[in-house]
N, C-alpha and C positions, 0 to 999 in steps of 0.2 A: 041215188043214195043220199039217204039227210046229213048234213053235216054234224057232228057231236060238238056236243059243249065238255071244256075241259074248267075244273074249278081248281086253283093256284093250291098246290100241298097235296093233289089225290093222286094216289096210285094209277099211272096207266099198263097197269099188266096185263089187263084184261082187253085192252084194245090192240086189234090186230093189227098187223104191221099195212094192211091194203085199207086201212082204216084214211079217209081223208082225210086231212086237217089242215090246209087251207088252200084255198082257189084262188088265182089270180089270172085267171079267165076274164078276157075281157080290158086287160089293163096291159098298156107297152110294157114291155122289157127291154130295161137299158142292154144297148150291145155290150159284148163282151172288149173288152180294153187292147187293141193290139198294139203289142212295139214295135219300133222303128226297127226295119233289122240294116245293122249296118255292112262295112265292107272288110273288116279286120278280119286277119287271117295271117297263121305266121308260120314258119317251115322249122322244121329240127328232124335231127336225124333222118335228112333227106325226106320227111314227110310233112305234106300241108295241110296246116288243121284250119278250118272255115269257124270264126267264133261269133256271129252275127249280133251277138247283144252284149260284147264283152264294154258297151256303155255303160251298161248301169249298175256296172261297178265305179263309184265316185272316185276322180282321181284325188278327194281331199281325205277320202277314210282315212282314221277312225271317223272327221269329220262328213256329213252328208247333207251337201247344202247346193246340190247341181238341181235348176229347176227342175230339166229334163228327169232325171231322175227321180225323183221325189214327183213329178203330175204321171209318172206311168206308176208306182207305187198307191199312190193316191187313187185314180180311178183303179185299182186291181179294188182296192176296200170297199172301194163305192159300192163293187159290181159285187162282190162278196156280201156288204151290209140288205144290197138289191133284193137278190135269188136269196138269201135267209131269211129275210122278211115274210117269203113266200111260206116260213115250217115257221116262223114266230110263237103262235101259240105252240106249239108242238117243243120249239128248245126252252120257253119258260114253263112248260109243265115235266119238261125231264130234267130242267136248273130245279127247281122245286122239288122233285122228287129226287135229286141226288143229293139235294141240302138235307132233306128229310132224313139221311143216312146218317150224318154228321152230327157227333152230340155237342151241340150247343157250346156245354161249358164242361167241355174235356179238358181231363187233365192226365199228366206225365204218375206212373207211382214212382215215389221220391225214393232216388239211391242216397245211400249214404259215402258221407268223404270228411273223413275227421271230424271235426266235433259237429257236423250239420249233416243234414238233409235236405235234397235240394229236386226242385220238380217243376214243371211249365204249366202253366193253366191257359185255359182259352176263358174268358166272359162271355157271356151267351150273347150270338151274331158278332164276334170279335172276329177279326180277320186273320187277326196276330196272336200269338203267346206273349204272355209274361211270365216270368221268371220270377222265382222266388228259392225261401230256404228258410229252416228252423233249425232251433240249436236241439242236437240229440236229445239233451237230457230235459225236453221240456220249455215251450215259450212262444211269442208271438210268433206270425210270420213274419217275414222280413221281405219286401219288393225287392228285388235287385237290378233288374232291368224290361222295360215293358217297351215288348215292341209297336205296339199300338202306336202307343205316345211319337215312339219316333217315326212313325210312317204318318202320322198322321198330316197331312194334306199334302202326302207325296203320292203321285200316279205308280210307281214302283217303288219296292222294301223288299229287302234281301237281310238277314243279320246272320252275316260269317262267322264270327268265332264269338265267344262266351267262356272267358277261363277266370277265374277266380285266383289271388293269388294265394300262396301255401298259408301265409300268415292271416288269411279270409278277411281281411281290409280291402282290400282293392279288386276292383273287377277290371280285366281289359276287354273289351268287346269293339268288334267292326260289323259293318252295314255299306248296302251298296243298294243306292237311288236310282239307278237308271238301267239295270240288267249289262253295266258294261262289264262286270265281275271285277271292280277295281275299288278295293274295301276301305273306308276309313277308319283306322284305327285309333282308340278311344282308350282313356284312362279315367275311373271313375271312382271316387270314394265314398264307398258300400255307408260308413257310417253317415254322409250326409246326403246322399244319392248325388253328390254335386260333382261335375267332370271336371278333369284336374288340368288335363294335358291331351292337344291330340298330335299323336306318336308319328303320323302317316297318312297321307289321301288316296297310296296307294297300296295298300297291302296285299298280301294275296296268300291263303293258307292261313295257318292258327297258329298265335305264340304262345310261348312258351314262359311260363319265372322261373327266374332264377329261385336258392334255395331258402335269399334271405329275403325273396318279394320287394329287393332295388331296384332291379332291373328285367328286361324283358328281351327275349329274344324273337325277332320278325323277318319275315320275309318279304322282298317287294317285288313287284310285278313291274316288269322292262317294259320297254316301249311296243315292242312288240306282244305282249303279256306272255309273258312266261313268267315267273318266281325264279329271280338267276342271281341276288344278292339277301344275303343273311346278315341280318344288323341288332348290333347289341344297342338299346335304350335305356339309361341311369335316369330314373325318376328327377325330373326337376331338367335334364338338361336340354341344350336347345340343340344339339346334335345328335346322332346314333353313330356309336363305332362301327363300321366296316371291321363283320366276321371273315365273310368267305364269301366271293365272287365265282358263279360256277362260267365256265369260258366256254365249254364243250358245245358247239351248237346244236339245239334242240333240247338239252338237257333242262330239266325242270328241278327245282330246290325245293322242298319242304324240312320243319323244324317240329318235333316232335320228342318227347320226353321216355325214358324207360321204366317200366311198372313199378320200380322201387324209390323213384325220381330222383335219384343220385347225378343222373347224366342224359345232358340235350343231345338228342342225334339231329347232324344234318346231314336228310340224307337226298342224295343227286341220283336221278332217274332218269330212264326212256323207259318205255314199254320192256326194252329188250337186257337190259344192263343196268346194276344199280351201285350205288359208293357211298356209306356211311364212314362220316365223320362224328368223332364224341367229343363231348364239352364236358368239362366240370362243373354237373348245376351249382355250385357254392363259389366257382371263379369262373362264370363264363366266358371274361376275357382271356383266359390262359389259353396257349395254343392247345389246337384240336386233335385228337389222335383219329390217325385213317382206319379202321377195321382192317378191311384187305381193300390196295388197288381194284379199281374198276377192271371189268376185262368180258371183251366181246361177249354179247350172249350170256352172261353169268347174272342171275337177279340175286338177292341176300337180303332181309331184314335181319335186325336184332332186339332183342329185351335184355334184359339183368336182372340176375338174383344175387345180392352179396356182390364176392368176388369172382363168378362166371356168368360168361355172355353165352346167349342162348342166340342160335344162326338158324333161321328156315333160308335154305337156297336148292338150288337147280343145278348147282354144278358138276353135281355125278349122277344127275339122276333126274329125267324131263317132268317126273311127281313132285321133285324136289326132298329134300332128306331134313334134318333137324342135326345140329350139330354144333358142340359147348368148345368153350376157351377161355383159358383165364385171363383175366381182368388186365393183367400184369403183357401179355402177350394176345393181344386181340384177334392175331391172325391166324394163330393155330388150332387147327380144328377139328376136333375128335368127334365121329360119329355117336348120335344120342339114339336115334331114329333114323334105320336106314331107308332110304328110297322105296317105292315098290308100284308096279304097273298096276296094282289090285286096290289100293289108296293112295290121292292125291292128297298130301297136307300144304292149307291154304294160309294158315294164320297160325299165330300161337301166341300166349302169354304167360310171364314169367311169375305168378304169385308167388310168397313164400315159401306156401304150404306145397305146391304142387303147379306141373305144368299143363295149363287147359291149351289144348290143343284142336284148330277147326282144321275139320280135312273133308272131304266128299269120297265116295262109294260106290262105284254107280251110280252114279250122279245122285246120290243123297245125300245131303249134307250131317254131318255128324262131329260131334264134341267128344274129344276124348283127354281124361285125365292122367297125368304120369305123374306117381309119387316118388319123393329120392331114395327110397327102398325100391323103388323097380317096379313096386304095384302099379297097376293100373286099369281102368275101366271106361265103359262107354255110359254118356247119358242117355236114360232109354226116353223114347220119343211117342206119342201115342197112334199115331197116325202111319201107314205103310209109303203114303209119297206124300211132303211135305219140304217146309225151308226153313231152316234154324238156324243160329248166329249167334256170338256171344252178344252182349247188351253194356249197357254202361256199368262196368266193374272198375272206379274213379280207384280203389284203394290197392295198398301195397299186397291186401291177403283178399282171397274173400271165402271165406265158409260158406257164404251164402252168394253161390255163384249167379249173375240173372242172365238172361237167355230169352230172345225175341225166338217165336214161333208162329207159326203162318201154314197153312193150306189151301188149295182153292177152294175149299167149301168151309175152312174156319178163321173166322176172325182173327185177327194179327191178337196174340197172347205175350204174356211175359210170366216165364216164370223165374223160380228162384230153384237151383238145384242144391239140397243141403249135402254137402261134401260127407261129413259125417254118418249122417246115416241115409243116404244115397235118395232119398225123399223128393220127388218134384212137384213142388208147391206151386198152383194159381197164383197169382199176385192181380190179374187183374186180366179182362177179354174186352176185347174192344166192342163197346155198344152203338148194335143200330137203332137209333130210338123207333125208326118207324117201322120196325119189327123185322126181323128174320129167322128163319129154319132152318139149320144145316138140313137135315133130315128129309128136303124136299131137292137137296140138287146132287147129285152125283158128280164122281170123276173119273178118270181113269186113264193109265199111261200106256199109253201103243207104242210100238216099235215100227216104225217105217224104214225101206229098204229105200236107202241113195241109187241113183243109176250106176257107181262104180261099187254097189253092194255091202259099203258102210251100211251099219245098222243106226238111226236116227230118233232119238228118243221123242215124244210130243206127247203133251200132256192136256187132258181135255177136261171142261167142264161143262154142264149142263144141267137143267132142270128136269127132273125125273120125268118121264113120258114123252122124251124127245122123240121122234121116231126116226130109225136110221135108217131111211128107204128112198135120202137124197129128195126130200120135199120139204124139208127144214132148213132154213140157213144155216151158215157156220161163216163166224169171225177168226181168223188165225194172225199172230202176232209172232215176234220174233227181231232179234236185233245181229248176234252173232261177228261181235268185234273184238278188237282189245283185250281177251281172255275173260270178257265179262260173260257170267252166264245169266239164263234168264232164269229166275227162280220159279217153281209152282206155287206161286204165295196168294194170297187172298186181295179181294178189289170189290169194295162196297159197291162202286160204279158201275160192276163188270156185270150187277143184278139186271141193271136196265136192258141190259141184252137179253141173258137169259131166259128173263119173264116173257119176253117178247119171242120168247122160241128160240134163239138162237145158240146153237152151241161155238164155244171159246176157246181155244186151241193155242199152247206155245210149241213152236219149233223151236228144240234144243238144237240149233245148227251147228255146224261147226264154225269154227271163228270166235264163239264162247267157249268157255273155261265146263263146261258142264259135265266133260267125262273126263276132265284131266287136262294139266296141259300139252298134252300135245293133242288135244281136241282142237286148243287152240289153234297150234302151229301148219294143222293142216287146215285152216280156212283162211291163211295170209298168205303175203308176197303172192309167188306164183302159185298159191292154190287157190287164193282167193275166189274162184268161182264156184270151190265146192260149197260154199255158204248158201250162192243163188240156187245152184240144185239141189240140193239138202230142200232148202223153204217150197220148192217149189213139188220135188218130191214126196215131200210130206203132207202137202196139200191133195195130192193126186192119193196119196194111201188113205188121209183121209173122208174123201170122196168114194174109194173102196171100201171103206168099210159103211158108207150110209152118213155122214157127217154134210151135208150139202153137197154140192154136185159142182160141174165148170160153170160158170156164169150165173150162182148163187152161193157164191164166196165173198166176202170183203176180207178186207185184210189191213195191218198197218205196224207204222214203225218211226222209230224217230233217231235222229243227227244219224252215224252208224246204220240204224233201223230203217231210217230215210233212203239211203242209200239201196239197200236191202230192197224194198218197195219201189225205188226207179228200175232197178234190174231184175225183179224177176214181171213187171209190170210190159217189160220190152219185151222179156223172156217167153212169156207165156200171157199175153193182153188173156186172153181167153178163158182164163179161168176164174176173173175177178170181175163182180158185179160194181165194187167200190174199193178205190187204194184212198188210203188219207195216209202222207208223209207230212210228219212233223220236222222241222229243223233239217230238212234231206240234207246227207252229203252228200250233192249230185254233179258236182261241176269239179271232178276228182282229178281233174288232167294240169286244170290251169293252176287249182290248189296246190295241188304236189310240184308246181314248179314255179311258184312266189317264195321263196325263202325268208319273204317279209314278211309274211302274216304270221300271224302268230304260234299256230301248231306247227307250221309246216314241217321246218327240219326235226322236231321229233316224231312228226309219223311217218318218214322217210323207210325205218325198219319195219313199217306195219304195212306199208301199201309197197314199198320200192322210191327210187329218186327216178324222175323221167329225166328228168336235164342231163344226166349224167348214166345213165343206165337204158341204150335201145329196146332194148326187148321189158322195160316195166315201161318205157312209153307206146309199145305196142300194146300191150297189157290193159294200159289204164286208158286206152282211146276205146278198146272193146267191152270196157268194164263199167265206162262212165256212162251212167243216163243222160245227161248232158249230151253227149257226143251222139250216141246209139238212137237217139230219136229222130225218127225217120215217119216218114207217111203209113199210119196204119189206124185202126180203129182203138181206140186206149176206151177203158171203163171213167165210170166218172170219177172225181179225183179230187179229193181234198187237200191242199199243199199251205206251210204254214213257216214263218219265219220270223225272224225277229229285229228290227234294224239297228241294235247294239250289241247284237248276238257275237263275243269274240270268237266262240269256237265251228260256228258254220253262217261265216258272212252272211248277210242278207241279199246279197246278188248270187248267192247259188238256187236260192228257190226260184226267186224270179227272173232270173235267164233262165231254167226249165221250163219254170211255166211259160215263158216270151215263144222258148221254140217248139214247144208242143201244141200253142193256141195257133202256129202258123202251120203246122203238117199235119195233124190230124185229123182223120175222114170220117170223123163219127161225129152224132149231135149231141153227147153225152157232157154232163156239165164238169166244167172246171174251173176251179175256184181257188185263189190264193189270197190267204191274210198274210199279212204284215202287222205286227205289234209295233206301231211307231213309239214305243215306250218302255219296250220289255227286250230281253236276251233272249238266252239261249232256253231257258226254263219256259217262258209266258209270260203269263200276267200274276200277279204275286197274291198274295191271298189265299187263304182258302177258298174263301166262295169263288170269289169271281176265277179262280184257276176251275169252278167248276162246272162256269157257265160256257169254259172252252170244249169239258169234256159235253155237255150240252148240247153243243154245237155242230159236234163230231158223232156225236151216236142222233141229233135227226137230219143232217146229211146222208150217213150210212143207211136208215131206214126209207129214206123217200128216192135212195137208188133200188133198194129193193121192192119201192111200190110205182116204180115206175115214172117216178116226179122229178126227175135230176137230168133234165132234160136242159141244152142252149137253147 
C-alpha cells in the first residue's frame, strides 16, 4: 500500500482509519522503561497490602528532586516522545486540523456591569486572552489585563481570578506559573495599567471588594492546599487581617459575594456539609453572622434580595428545596420552593426583578423564573437534548438574562433571554472557521439497563451514515464523581472522531449529579462500584444496539474519569480496543490514608476513611486499580499526569503504570506522559492544550489500525 502525503491545514476525513501514516520498519525501538519494584509493604486491619513502587513518590514533595525518581519519569517520556514519533505526521495533521477549528481571533460578547462593558479577546495565534472593557455610553476600549504579556516566556500560565473593583479603578487578578494551583495575588491600577501591590504568592479561589473598593477579601491556600484562612487586605498595607480560620479537617473556604453585593459570604465546605458565614461588604472587618450551624450531610448556599436571604439546600429534601429568611434572623427558614423527586434544583440567583432558578428534569437542564407575585415560567430551549446554564449576569437585575447553550451537534451559543417579553435572542455561535454542518451529524439518547436494573441514560453522537451493525468504532467517555454530571454539550475536537467514523458516547453514571442527587449518592461510599457497572453496562447496550462491538471500543476519562478507566479496564479488559486516563485517581488506597496530601481528609465522605473504617479499607483495595492489577491482557493504554499536579499526585499514574508494565501478558502499547511543567489541567494554552488532544486521538487510531504494538 503507498504511503499518503499529508499537507499541514488539510482535512483528513477522508482517510480511513487503516490508512498508514508512518513505518518504522526497519529502525530499533527503544525498550519500554521498567521500575525498580521494591519491598514495601505494610499491614492494617489485620491485612497486608504489597506497594512495590511506593518509591516514586518523593519523600521531599511538594519538592521532587530524588534522582531515582525523576531518571524513571524521565525515560517513561523518552519512550512516550519514541512510539509517537512513529504517528508524527499523523498528531501534526490532527494539531492542524484541531487548530483549524479554533477562530484565531475569538472573542467573549461583552456583558455589562455598571457603567462598562467588559469581554476577552484572543489575537490571531495568541495563546492567551486579553481582557478588556468600554464605558456604556460610548468610547475607546480600554486593555485591562493581557494575559499573553504575562505568560509570556513562561513554560505554564493559569490566570485565577479577574474582578474589578465596584469603583472600576482597580483590578485584582492572580495567575499561577507552574500548574501548582497556588495563585499570586495582584493589585493593579486600571488608570495606569501599573501594579500597585502584591497581596499574596499563595492565593487560592477569587476575592472579593469590599463596597468602598479599600479593601479586599482573599483566601489562602494551607500547606497542604486547601483555602482554610480568609484574610481582609486594606490597600496600602503591609499586612492582611485574619477573618476566619476554618479548623475542621478537610473543610475547604471560598469568598464569594451575593447578587445585590451588599454582603461577602464565606462559605466552608465538604462535598457533603456546607456553613456560610456573612460579612458587611461596607465593614468587612465587623464580625460575621453564621447563616445556620453546619450539620452532617446538610449542603445550603445563599443569595440576597433586600432584606431576605434566599437558601437552596437538601435538608428536607435529597432534590434540595429553595427557601427565604429575613436578613434580621438568617436561620429561619420558610419554604419558597418545595423539594420534589420530579426536579432537582441545582443553583439559583437572587435578581431584583425575579428569581432565576437552575434545576435539571430528567437530566435536562432547565432555567426557570419566579416572580414576587408568584408568577413564573420556563425558558424554552430549542433542542430536545441539550446543556444550559446561566452565563455571566455580573449585575444586581438583568432583564436581559444570558445563558450559555450547548448540544452535541451545536456549537457552544449564548443567548440573551428578554424577561419582558419572553424573547430568546442569538447573541453570538461559536465559529468553526474551517467549516461545519450541524445537518450531517446526528444524536441520540438511549437508555441502558444497569445489571441491578437501574435505567442509565447515554448520549451519543455520530456522523450520519454510521452503520449500526458493530463494524464501526465507537469512543465512550464518562467521569461519574463528586455530583458532577456530564453534560451532552458540544466539542469541536470531538469532529476528528466522528469524520473518521467513529461514534461518541457519554455514560450518564451514577456518581454524577445527572438525574438528581441522589444519582449521586448511589455511586459513592459503598456504592461506589455502581459507577464501574453503570460504564461498563452501558457500553455492553451499546454494542447492542450496533454502536461498535467488544474490542472495537476505546474509551476515556480523567482525575475521577481516571479512575473510572482503571476499573472498569480491570473489570472488563475485553471490551476495549484503547483506554487513555488522564490525571487517573488510581492509587485510591494509599491516598485515602495520607491525611497530608492535600484532598485527602475531605474526600473521606466521598470514598470512606480506610485508616479508621475496615470495611472501606476492604472496599478501596477491591476498588483501586493500583491494587486490582494483576496478570492479564490490558488494551493498549494512554496514561497522563502531571508532576505539580496538587489534586492527583504524579506518583499515582506512574506507579500504575510501574505495575502494569510488570504483569501484563499482552504486547499492546503503553505509554505514560508526565508534564514536567504542568498540573492537574496540562499544558496551558490553547493550542498547544490541543496538540495533547492530538496526541490522544492518533494514539486511539493507530490502536484501531493495529499500530500500538511494544
Amino acid at each position: 500500500m503507498k504511503r499518503r502525503t499529508f499537507v499541514a491545514g488539510s482535512l483528513l476525513a477522508a482517510i480511513p482509519i487503516s490508512a498508514p501514516v508512518f513505518s518504522a520498519a526497519g529502525k530499533a525501538r527503544m525498550t519500554p522503561p521498567v521500575a525498580r519494584a521494591g519491598d514495601h509493604q505494610f499491614t492494617l486491619h489485620g491485612i497486608t497490602v504489597n506497594d512495590p513502587y511506593a518509591w516514586l513518590r518523593d519523600v521531599d514533595y511538594p519538592k521532587v528532586d530524588d534522582p531515582e525518581v525523576l531518571a524513571y519519569l524521565n525515560a517513561e517520556n523518552a519512550y512516550f516522545e519514541e512510539r509517537m514519533r512513529e504517528h508524527s505526521m499523523l498528531v501534526e495533521a490532527l494539531f492542524e486540523q484541531l487548530k483549524g477549528r479554533v477562530k484565531e481571533d475569538d472573542a467573549s460578547f461583552p456583558h455589562p456591569d455598571g457603567d462598562w462593558l467588559y469581554w476577552w479577546a484572543f489575537k490571531p495565534g495568541g495563546q492567551y486572552r486579553d481582557w478588556y472593557r468600554k464605558p456604556k455610553a460610548g468610547g475607546p476600549d480600554q486593555l485591562l489585563l493581557s494575559e499573553s504579556a504575562l505568560a509570556e516566556g513562561k513554560a505554564y500560565f493559569q490566570l485565577g481570578s479577574l474582578v474589578v473593583s465596584p469603583d472600576g479603578r482597580l483590578l485584582a487578578y492572580s495567575a499561577d506559573t507552574d500548574g501548582s494551583e497556588r495563585f499570586v495575588l495582584v493589585i493593579r491600577d486600571l488608570a495606569t495599567g501599573r501594579d500597585l501591590e502584591t497581596v499574596a504568592a499563595d492565593s487560592l479561589g477569587e476575592p472579593v471588594w469590599s463596597s468602598d473598593s479599600t479593601s479586599l477579601v482573599w483566601t489562602q491556600a494551607s500547606a497542604e492546599w486547601r483555602a482554610t484562612k480568609a484574610w481582609l487586605h486594606r490597600l496600602g498595607a503591609t499586612e492582611s487581617q485574619l477573618l476566619y480560620e476554618e479548623m475542621e479537617a478537610g473543610f475547604w473556604l471560598q469568598a464569594s459575594a451575593t447578587k445585590d453585593r451588599r454582603h461577602i459570604l464565606l462559605n466552608s465546605y465538604i462535598a457533603t456539609t456546607t456553613e456560610v458565614r456573612m460579612l458587611d461588604a461596607a465593614n468587612p472587618a465587623a464580625p460575621a453572622r453564621i447563616v445556620r450551624p453546619r450539620k452532617p450531610n446538610v449542603r445550603y448556599s445563599v443569595d440576597a434580595r433586600g432584606d431576605t436571604l434566599f437558601i437552596l439546600t437538601n435538608d428536607e429534601h435529597v432534590n434540595f428545596r429553595i427557601a427565604t429568611a429575613p436578613l434580621s434572623d438568617p436561620g429561619a427558614w420558610t419554604t419558597l420552593v418545595a423539594g420534589s423527586d420530579a426536579v432537582y434544583l441545582t443553583d439559583l440567583s437572587a435578581f431584583k426583578s425575579y428569581l432565576a432558578i437552575e434545576e435539571r428534569v430528567e437530566g435536562l437542564d432547565q432555567v426557570r423564573l419566579l416572580f414576587p407575585d408568584g408568577a413564573e415560567r420556563r425558558v424554552p430551549f430549542p433542542e430536545a437534548s441539550y446543556t444550559a446554564s446561566l452565563g455571566i449576569n455580573a449585575e444586581p437585575d438583568a432583564p436581559e438574562l444570558r445563558i450559555g447553550y450547548s448540544s452535541m451537534v451545536t456549537p457552544n451559543t449564548v443567548f440573551d433571554y428578554r424577561v419582558a417579553s419572553g424573547e430568546l435572542a442569538t447573541l453570538k455561535v461559536q465559529e468553526i472557521p474551517s467549516g461545519y454542518d450541524a445537518s450531517l451529524y446526528a444524536t441520540e439518547r438511549l437508555i441502558a439497563t444497569a445489571r441491578d436494573g437501574t435505567k442509565v441514560p447515554v448520549s451519543v453522537v455520530y456522523k450520519k451514515g454510521y452503520r449500526k451493525d458493530g463494524t464501526q468504532p465507537l469512543h465512550v467517555t464518562g467521569y461519574g464523581a463528586y455530583g458532577i454530571a456530564s453534560p451532552p454539550s458540544f466539542s469541536s475536537a470531538r469532529l476528528s472522531l466522528l469524520d473518521r467514523g467513529f461514534a461518541y458516547a457519554i455514560a450518564h453514571v451514577r456518581g454524577g449529579d445527572d438525574l438528581g442527587y441522589q444519582w449521586y449518592l448511589d455511586g459513592k461510599l459503598d456504592k461506589r462500584g455502581n459507577t464501574f457497572d453503570d460504564f461498563i453496562d452501558a457500553t455492553k447496550h451499546l454494542h447492542a444496539q450496533g454502536f461498535g462491538r467488544a474490542g472495537f471500543t476505546s474509551a476515556s476519562g480523567g482525575s475521577a474519569g481516571g479512575w473510572l478507566m482503571g476499573a472498569v479496564v480491570n473489570q472488563a479488559p475485553e471490551l476495549w480496543r484503547a483506554i487513555v486516563a488522564h490525571v487517573p485517581f488510581v492509587d485510591i488506597l494509599n491516598t485515602m490514608l495520607d491525611e497530608g496530601l492535600p484532598l485527602t481528609p475531605g474526600e473521606w465522605p466521598e470514598w470512606g476513611n480506610p485508616a479508621t473504617d475496615p470495611q472501606a479499607f476492604k472496599r478501596l483495595i477491591q476498588l483501586s486499580p493500583y491494587e486490582q492489577t494483576v496478570p492479564r491482557d490490558y488494551p493498549a493504554m494512554l496514561i497522563t499526569g502531571g508532576l505539580s499536579d496538587p489534586r492527583v499526585t504524579y506518583w499515582e499514574p506512574a506507579k500504575w503504570t510501574a505495575r502494569l508494565r510488570a504483569v501484563k501478558t499482552d504486547d499492546n502499547l503503553l505509554l505514560l506522559k508526565i508534564n514536567m511543567g504542568a498540573g492537574h489541567g496540562g499544558k496551558s494554552g490553547r493550542f498547544e492544550a490541543l496538540r495533547d488532544v492530538a496526541e490522544e486521538y492518533a494514539f486511539i487510531f493507530a490502536a484501531f489500525d493495529g499500530k500500538a504494538k511494544a
